[in-house]
N, C-alpha and C positions, 0 to 999 in steps of 0.2 A: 704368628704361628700359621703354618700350612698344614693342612689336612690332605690328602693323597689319596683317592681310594680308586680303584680298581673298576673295571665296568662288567668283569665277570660275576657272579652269582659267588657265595660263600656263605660258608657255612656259621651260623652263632654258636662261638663254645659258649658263653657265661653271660648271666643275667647282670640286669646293670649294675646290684648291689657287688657280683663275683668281679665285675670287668674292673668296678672304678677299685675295688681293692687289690686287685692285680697288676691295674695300671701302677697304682700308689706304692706298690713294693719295687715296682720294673721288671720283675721275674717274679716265676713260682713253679710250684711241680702242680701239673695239671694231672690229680690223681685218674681222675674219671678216663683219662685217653690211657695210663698204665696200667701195670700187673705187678706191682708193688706188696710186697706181704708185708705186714705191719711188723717192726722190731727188727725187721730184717737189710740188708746191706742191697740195691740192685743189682743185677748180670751187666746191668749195662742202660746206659743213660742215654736218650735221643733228646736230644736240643733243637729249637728252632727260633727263627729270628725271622718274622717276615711273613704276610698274607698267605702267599703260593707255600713256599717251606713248610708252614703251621699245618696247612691241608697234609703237605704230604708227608709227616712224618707223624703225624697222628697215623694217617691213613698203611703208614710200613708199621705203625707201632701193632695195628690192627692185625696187618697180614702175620708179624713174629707171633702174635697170640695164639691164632688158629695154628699157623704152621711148628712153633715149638711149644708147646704147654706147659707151663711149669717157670718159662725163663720169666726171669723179675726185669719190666721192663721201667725206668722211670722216664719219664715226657716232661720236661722242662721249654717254658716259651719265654720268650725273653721279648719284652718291650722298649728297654733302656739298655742300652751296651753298653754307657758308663758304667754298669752296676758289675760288668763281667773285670773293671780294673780292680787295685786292691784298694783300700780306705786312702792311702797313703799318696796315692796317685791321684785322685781326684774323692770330689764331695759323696758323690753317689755310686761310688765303689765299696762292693761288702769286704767286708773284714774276712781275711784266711777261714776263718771257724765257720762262718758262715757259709764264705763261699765251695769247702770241702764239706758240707754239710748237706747242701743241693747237690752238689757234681760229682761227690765222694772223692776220696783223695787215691783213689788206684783204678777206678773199671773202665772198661773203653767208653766215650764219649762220643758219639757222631751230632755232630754240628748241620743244620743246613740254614743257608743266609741267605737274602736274598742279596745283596751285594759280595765284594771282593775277599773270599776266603783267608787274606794275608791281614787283614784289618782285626778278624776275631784271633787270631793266631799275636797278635802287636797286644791286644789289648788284656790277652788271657796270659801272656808270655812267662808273668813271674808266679802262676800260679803251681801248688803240690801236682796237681794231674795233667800239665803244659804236655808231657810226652804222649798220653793219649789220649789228645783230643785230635780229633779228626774232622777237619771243617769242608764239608760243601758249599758252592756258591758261584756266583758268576766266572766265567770264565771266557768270554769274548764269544762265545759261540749264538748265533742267532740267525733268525731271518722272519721272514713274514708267513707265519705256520701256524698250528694249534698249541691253545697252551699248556695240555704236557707235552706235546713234545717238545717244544721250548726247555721246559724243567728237564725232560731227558737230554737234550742236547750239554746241557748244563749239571747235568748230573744231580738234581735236588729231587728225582722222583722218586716216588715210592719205592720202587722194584730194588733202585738202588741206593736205599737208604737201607731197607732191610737186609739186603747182600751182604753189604756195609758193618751191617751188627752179626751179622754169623761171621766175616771173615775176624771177628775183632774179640768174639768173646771167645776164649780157650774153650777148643773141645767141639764148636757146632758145627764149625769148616768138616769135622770129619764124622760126626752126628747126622749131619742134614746137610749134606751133599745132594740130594734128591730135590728139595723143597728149594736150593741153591739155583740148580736148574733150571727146576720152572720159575720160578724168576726172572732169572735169565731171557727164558724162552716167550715168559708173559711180555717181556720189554720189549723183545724183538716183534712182536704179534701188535702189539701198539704201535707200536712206531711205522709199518706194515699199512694198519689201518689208516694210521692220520694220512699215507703216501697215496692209497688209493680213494678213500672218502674224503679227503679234505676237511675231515673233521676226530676229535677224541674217540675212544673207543666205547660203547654205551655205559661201563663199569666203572667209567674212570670220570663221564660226564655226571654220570647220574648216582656218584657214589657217595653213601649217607654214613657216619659212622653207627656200627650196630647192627646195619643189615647186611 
């Protein structure tokens, strides 16, 4: 086995008893990063697979909180990609009921990976909600930069994951047009900065979730 980690700083979502039963499932809905009402259906499911993605789509699921209140957001992290095929297809793939259970079988889905977008798209293909899932992820774009703007070039950052879930969930596109913008405009003011300081912008190096 290889182990792989990162030399950037990150953040602990779950203590070792939460991780190893998280690891042990391969997926789960990370309530604590959603806005989930209990008994209730989500607006929209943000998915992530991958160290950097994890950060950033907690971190957009944070920005849809404050900026739309009320929308049900569920945070789903995936460890194991086999678990995104169906039972039938391999051993550690969940069963339909299961897997329309986490992902729900109709809301938009946005995906971010840190690898090749066409892979969770092969392996989720026979699934009820295949038509809206929407996967982020590598895309050949790189160079020797800071590391969001790497994810911006790549499209797995924040700004535009949360974009991502207004353009997807009926009704926000034309609700929160406003809050679409500054997004927008916060992406463009990043990417600005890393051009002129050679480094992240202080909210995006130093950002905690909660505060």
């Amino acid at each position: 086995n290889i182990v792989v980690s990162g030399k950037q700083s990150s953040p602990t979502w779950l203590g070792p008893a939460d991780a190893a039963n998280h690891c042990g499932r391969g997926l789960g809905i990370w309530e604590f990063a959603g806005s989930e009402v209990a008994g209730e259906d989500p607006d929209v499911v943000l998915a992530c697979a991958g160290d950097v993605p994890t950060v950033e789509t907690v971190a957009a699921a944070e920005l849809l909180k404050k900026g739309v209140p009320g929308l049900k957001i569920r945070v789903v992290n995936v460890v194991d990609l086999m678990r995104l095929q169906d039972a039938s297809e391999h051993p550690h793939g969940l069963p339909a009921s299961d897997f329309d259970g986490i992902f729900t079988p109709d809301k938009p889905i946005i995906f971010a990976y840190h690898g090749y977008p066409a892979l969770i798209h092969r392996l989720a293909y026979r699934r009820t909600n295949h038509g809206n899932l929407h996967v982020r992820g590598y895309k050949e774009e790189g160079t020797t930069t800071t590391p969001f703007d790497m994810a911006m070039m790549n499209g797995i950052d924040r700004f535009q994951l949360a974009i991502d879930a207004i353009d997807r969930v009926p009704g926000l596109a034309e609700k929160h047009s406003l809050l679409r913008q500054d997004l927008q405009d916060r992406r463009i003011r990043a990417r600005e900065h890393t051009r002129a300081h050679g480094e992240d912008p202080e909210e995006i190096r130093n950002w905690v979730l909660g505060n």
